[in-house]
VOGU-648053 format. One record per atom (N, C-alpha, C): x, y, z; residue in one letter. Coordinates in steps of 0.001 Angstrom, whole numbers, plus 500000, padded with zeros to 6 digits. Example, Ala and Ser with C-alpha at 12.3 -4.5 7.8 and 13.67 -1.06 7.14 Angstrom:
# residues 2
513190494310507800a512300495500507800a513200496700507800a512850497750507080s513670498940507140s512900500030507870s
END
This chain:
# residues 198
283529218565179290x283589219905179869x282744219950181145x283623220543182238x282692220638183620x281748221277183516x280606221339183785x279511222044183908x279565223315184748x278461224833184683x278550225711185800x277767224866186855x277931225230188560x277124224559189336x275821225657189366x274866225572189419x273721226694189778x273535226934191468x273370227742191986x273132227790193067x272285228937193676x272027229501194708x271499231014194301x272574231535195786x272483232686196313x273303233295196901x273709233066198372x272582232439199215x272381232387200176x272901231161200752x273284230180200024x274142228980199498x275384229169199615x275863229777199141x277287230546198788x277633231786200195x277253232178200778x277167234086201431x276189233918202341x276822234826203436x276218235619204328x275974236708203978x274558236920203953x274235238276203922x273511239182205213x273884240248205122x273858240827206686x273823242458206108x272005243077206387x271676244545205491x272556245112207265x272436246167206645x273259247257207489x272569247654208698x273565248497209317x272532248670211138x271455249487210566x270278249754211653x269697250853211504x269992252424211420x269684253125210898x270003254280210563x270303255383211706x269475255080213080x269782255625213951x270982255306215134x271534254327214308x272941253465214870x274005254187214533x274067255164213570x274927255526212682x274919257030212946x273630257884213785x273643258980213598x274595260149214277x275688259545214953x276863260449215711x277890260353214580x277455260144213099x278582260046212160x278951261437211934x280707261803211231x280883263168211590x281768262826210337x282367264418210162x284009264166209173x284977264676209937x284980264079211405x286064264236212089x287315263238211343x288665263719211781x289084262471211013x289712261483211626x289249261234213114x289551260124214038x288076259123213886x287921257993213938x287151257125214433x286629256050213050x285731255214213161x285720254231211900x285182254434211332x286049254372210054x284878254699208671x283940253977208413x282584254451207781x281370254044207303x281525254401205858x281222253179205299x280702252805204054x279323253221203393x279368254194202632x277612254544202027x277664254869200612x276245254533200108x276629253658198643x277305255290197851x277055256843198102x277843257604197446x279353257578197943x279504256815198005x281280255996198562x281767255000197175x280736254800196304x280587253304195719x281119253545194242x282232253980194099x282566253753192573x281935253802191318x282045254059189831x280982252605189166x282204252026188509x283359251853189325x284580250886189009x284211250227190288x283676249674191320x283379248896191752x284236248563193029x284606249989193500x285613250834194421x285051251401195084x285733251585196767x285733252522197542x286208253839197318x285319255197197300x286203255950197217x286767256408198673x287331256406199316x287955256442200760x288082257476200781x288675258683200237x289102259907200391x287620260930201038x286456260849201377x285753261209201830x284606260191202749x284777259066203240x284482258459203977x284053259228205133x282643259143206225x282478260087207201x282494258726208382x282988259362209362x283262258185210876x282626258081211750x282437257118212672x281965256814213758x283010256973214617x282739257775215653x283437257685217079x283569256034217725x284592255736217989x284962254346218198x284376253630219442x283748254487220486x282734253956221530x281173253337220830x281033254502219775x279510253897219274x279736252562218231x281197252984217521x281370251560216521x281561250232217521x281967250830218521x282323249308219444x280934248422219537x279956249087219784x277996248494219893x277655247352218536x278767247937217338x278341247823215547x279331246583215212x279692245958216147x280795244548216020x279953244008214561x278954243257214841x278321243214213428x278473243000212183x278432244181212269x278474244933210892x279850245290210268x280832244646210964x282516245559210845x282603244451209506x283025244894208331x283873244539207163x285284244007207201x285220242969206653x286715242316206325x287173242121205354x288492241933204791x288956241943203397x287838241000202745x287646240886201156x287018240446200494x285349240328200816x285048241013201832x283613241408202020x283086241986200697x281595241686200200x281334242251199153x280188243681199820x280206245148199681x279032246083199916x278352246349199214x277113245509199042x276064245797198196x274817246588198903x274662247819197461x273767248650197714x272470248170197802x271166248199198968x269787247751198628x268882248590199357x269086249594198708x268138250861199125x268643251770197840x268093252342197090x268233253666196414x269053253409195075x269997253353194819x270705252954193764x270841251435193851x270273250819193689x270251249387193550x271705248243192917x271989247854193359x273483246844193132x274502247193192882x274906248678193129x276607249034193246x276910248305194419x278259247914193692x278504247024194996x280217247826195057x280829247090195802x282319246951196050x283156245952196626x283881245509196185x284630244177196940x285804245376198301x285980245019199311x286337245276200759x288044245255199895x288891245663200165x290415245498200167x290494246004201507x292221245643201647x292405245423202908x292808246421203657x292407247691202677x292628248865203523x291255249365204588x290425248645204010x289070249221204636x288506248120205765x288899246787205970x288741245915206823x288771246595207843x287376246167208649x287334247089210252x286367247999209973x286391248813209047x285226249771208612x283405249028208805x282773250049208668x281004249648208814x280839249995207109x279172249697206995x278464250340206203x277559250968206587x276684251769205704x275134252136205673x274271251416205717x273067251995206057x271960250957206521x271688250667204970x271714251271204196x271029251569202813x271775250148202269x272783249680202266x273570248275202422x273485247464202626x274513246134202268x274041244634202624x275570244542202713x275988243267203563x277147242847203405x276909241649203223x277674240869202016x277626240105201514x279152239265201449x279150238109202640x280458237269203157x280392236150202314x281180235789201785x281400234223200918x281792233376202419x280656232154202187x281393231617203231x281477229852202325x281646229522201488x281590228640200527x282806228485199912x284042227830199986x285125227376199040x285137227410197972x283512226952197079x283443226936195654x283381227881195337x283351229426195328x283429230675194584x284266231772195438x285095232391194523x285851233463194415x284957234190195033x285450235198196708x284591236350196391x284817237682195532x286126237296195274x286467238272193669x285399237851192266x285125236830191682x284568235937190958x282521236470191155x282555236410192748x281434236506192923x280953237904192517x281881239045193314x281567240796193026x281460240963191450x282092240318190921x282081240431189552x280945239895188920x280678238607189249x279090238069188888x278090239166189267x278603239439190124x276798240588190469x276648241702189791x278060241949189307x277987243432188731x278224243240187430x277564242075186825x277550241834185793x276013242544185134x275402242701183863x274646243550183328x273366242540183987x273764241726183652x272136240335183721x272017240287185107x273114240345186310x272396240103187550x271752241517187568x272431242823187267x272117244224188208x270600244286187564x270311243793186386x268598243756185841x267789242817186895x268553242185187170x267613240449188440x267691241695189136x268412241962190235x268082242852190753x267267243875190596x267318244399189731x265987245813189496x264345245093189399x265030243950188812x263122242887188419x262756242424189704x263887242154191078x262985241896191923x263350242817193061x263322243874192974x263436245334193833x261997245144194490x261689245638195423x260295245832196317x260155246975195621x259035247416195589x258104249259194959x258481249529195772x258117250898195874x257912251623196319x258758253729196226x258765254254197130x259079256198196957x260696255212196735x260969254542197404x262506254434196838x262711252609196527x263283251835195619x262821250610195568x264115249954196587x264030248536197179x265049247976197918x265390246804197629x266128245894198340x266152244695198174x266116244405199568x265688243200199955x265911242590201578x266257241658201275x266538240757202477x267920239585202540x267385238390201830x265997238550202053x265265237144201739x265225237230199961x265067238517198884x265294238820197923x266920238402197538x267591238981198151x269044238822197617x269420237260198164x269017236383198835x269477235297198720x268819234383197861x268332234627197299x267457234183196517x268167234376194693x269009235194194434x269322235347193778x270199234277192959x269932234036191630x270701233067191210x271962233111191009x273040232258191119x274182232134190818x275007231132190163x275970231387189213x276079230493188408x277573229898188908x278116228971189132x279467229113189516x280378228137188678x281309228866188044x282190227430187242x283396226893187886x284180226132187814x284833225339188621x286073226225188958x286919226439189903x287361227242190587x288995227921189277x289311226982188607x290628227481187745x289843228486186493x288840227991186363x287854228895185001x287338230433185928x286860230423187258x286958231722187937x288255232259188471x288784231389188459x290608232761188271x291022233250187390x290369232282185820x290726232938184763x289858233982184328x288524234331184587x287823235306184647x288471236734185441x288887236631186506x288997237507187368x290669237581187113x290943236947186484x292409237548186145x292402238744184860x291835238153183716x291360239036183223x291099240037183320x289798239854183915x289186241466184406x290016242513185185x290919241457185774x292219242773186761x293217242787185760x293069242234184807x294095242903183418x293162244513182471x291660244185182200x291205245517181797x291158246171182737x290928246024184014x291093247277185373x292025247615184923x293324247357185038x294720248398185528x294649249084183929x294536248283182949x294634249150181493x293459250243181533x292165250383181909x291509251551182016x291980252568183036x292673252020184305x292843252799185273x294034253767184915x295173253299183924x296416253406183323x295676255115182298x294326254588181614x293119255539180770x293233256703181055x292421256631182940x291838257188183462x292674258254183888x294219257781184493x295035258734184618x295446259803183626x296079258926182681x296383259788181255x295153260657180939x294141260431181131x292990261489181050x293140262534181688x293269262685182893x293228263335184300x294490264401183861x295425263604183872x296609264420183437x296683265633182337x296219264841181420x295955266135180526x294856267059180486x293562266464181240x292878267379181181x293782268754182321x294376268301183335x295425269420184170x296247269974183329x296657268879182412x297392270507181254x296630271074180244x295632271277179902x294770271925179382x294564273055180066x293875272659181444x293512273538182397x294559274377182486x295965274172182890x297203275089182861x297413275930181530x297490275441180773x297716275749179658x296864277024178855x295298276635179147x294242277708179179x294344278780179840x294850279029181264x294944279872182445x296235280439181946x297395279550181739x298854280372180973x298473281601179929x297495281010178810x296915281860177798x296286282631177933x295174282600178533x294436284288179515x295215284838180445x296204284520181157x296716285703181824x297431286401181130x298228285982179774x299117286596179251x297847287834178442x296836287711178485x296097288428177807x295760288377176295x
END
């Protein structure tokens, strides 16, 4: 049996924390210019929520080359809520993040960056993370912390079979989540039908 390889992150990824905060401050909810990524954007399905994304006017994003996101980019939180992350799909490629952020690029053949988002947001890393957070009024991580982080990697057909998986319980909870939604709207109808009739 192949062994996992050990490695820690910085091995594997580019990591790159977000602009400064005053880079970002002509952000608006106009609904022309590039979206910014900020960790109340961040799922805890491990998703963008896009539908309220706030923008940069496209003269100031032009300065933020940087920082621009590409498919399978991972956005990890390292300021305030500590390791929500999100894997990039390819609707959001081109977009920024928050400073409060890290972007985290696989630049390594040996790991999935599907494989990888999933490693981090696993229970045992998001604790590594909290154990080596800096103190302080809000705790963080910096680059030299998060590359540092261990990583375990198994040989590339055993991380497709992981991450195949896991996009088999995604769509069956998401399949949940709807049927939830739905009926809680006919409840809601249904309640409002019954008090108006008096």
């Amino acid at each position: 049996m192949i062994e996992n390889e050990h490695l820690i992150l910085r091995e594997l990824a580019e990591i790159t924390p977000g602009p400064s905060g005053s880079l970002l401050d002509k952000l608006g909810d106009e609904p022309d210019g590039v979206p910014v990524v900020n960790p109340s954007d961040i799922t805890g399905w491990n998703e963008v929520d896009s539908r309220k994304l706030r923008r940069l006017p496209h003269d100031e994003a032009g300065r933020l080359e940087r920082f621009t996101l590409q498919r399978n980019d991972i956005v990890l939180v390292r300021q305030g809520s500590l390791g929500k992350l999100a894997l990039i799909g390819r609707q959001l490629a081109g977009a920024l993040y928050n400073s409060s952020c890290a972007k985290v690029r696989v630049m390594d053949d040996r790991v999935l960056p599907e494989y990888l988002s999933l490693y981090l947001s696993s229970s045992a890393m998001q604790d590594e993370m909290l154990q080596r957070a800096l103190p302080g009024t809000v705790q963080s991580l910096n680059s030299t912390i998060l590359g540092d982080l261990p990583v375990a990697v198994p040989p590339l057909d055993r991380q497709h079979e992981v991450v195949a998986v896991i996009a088999d319980i995604d769509e069956l909870a998401l399949i949940h989540r709807e049927t939830v939604d739905r009926l809680g709207v006919l409840k809601r109808t249904l309640l409002d039908d019954f008090m108006s009739r008096g």
